[in-house]
Every structure is written in structure tokens, then in C-alpha cells.
Steps between C-alpha positions, in 0.01 A plus 500: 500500500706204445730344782786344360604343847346396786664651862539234780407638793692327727794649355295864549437426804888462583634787336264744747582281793830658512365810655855631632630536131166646322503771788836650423455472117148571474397698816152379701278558231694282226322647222653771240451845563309791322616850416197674336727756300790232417733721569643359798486698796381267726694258728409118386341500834295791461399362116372190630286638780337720184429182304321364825289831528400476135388147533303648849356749322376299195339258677313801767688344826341675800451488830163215556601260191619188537803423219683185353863519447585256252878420538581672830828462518627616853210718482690825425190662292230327738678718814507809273082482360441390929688824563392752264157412393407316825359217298510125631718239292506148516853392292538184281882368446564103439845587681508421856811672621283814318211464731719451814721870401152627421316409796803640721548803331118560532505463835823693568305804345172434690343459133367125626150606554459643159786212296458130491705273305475146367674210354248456197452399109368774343340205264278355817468798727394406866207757499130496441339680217430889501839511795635848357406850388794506268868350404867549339808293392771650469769303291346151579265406235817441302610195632157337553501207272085502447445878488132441421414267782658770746311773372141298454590454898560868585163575329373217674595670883406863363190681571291657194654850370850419699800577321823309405830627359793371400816616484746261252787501263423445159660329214506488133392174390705540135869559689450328857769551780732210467825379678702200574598391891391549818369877325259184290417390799357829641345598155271188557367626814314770259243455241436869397205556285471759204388821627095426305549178706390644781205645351419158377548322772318715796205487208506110444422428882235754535652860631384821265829651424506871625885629392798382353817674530859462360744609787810397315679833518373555872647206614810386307744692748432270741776219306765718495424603890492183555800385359668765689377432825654119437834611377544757811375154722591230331681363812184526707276311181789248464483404879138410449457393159791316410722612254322362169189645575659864582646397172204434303294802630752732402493352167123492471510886622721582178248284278196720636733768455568479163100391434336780688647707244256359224166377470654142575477538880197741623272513764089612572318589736141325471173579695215342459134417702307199567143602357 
């Protein structure tokens, strides 16, 4: 479970401020997508809406439970669990232009009763103890630079038996991803643990792992949708992102390209329960 880099934040933080460019790449719920057979058939879309279901179902979101969203983002997958399990989420992002485009989209749905969002550090959460009946991150745990501290915190606000999963890219610790540039520069956003990492580390801060599961070949389509979403908008991305970073995330798209395709770049699914 070694980190060979620590993220700065700040830097995090300004990469998902610019909400305008991460919608037309990445769609609302700016996390990969999941097509249970691999075989394709699903619009990147639809595939990401299934990866938000799984993570609803593994942690039992239902109508009465009270959930953390860890990494919010615009609050794409915190709309969809309001909407079709009728639970109540309250979202975490340490973006503010996030929780603005969250808040309003919320409200522009009429999901603002059952969504909240805040401007938080998953490391010192603003809650008391025993808050929630369960939570999920999708795709943020990577780029927390004190993964242990965040999680002893989400156990902290938990309630006894609730669940947590997350949802993360993975990385072999023997070949990591590398590059030079501004593509450098987005690499160290991410500190991707091993797949067993996860295991470890849910374990290490007090959570009884319930599943592990490798979703490498479920997800991997997702780069090369990506990739051509940008090239059929690169205009649009440009306008908003600048030229060198429309630059840099169509190189890093052909670097998890190429990695999805081993072991070198994977990614887990991990549910676990406080005891």
C-alpha cells in the first residue's frame, strides 16, 4: 500500500472546478462506466449509470437511510440513488464550483429535499458520530493524500452494521503509470493503490471487509469512449480547458488506454461494514 507521491489538493480542487469542461468529457457523473458483459452495448452514459446502481446496491441504498457521498462531484450519482432508491444523501466535494452545479442541478430536479451538498475534507468531516446508515466513493479515494485518516473519519460518522464501498482504479505497484508534462502533472493528482490495498486499508482503520472485486474488464471501455467523446469535441473542451490541458488528457486517455489492457492499470470494487 505504498504512496509514492503525495496529491496537493489545491491543485485537485482546481482541476474539478472547471465544471464546463469535465461535463462534456466526462458527463454528470464523472466516473467510468460499467458494462457487466464487456461487450459493449451500452452507451458510456448508460454504463456509468450501471456502475452507480452497483455501488447502490452494494451498499443496500433504500428509501429511510441516510447516505454519505464521499467525492460528490456535481452530484450526478447522488440525484440518481435520490431518484431510484428514494434514499437521502448528503455529498462531500472540496470543490466549490462542484457544490454550486450540484446544489442547482438538485434543485432544478426537485431532488433538494432528499440531496445536500458540502464544501468539506473528507479528513475532518463536519458531522457528529453515528451521522449515516451507509457510504460510497466513487473515484475519489485516489487522490486523497492520507487515505487512512479519511477512512478512520467515515467510520467515525457511520452507524454500527452500515456499509461503505468504494469504487477506484487500481495500479500495479511493480510498473506504475508514468509520464512527463502537464500528463505528470495530472498523474500526481492520483495515488492508486494495489488492488489487496484496499483490503488492507478498509481493515487497518477498523471496517470488516465484506467483497472485493476486480472490474477491470467491465470498465476499461470507458478510455477509449472517452477519448472519443474528446476528439468529436475537442473544440468545446479546448474553450474551457485551455489547450494544454485538452492536450494532456488526451494523452493520459491513451496511457490508461494502453494500461487497462494489463494488470498495470485495474480497478475494484470494495465493500465493507463498520462492526
Amino acid at each position: 500500500m505504498t504512496e509514492t507521491h503525495v496529491p496537493d489538493l489545491g491543485a485537485v480542487a482546481a482541476f474539478y472546478d472547471n465544471v464546463a469542461a469535465l461535463d462534456i468529457l466526462f458527463g454528470q457523473d464523472i466516473h467510468l462506466g460499467y458494462w457487466p458483459d464487456g461487450d459493449g452495448n451500452l452507451s458510456l452514459t448508460e454504463a456509468q449509470a450501471k456502475l452507480t446502481d452497483l455501488v447502490a446496491a452494494s451498499i443496500g441504498a433504500r428509501d429511510g437511510i441516510h447516505i454519505l457521498d464521499v467525492g460528490c462531484g456535481t452530484g450526478g450519482p447522488a440525484r440518481r440513488l435520490a431518484r431510484t432508491t428514494a434514499a437521502t444523501i448528503t455529498g462531500i466535494t472540496i470543490s466549490p464550483k462542484q457544490v454550486e452545479a450540484a446544489e442547482e442541478r438538485a434543485r432544478q430536479e426537485g431532488l433538494d429535499r432528499k440531496t445536500d451538498f458540502h464544501l468539506a475534507d473528507v479528513t475532518a468531516l463536519p458531522f457528529p458520530d453515528a451521522t449515516f446508515d451507509a457510504a460510497f466513493a466513487i473515484e475519489s479515494v485516489i487522490h486523497l493524500p492520507d487515505k487512512h485518516k479519511a477512512l478512520e473519519e467515515i467510520l467515525r460518522v457511520l452507524r454500527p452494521q452500515a456499509r461503505i464501498a468504494i469504487a477506484d482504479l487500481t495500479q500495479s505497484q511493480r510498473t506504475p503509470l508514468e509520464g512527463t508534462g502537464a500528463v505528470a502533472s495530472l498523474l500526481d493528482l492520483l495515488t492508486p493503490l494495489e488492488l489487496g490495498g484496499y483490503r488492507q486499508l478498509l481493515r487497518q482503520t477498523g471496517f470488516v471487509v465484506d467483497n472485493l472485486v476486480d472490474l477491470r474488464e467491465q470498465t476499461r471501455l470507458s478510455y477509449t469512449r472517452w477519448q472519443d467523446r474528446l476528439a468529436a469535441r475537442w473544440q468545446e473542451v479546448t474553450a474551457t480547458a485551455g489547450t494544454e490541458q485538452t492536450t494532456a488528457l488526451q494523452e493520459i486517455l491513451h496511457v490508461f488506454i494502453e494500461a487497462s489492457k494489463t494488470e498495470k492499470l485495474g480497478y475494484t470494487l470494495a465493500v465493507a461494514h463498520k462492526p
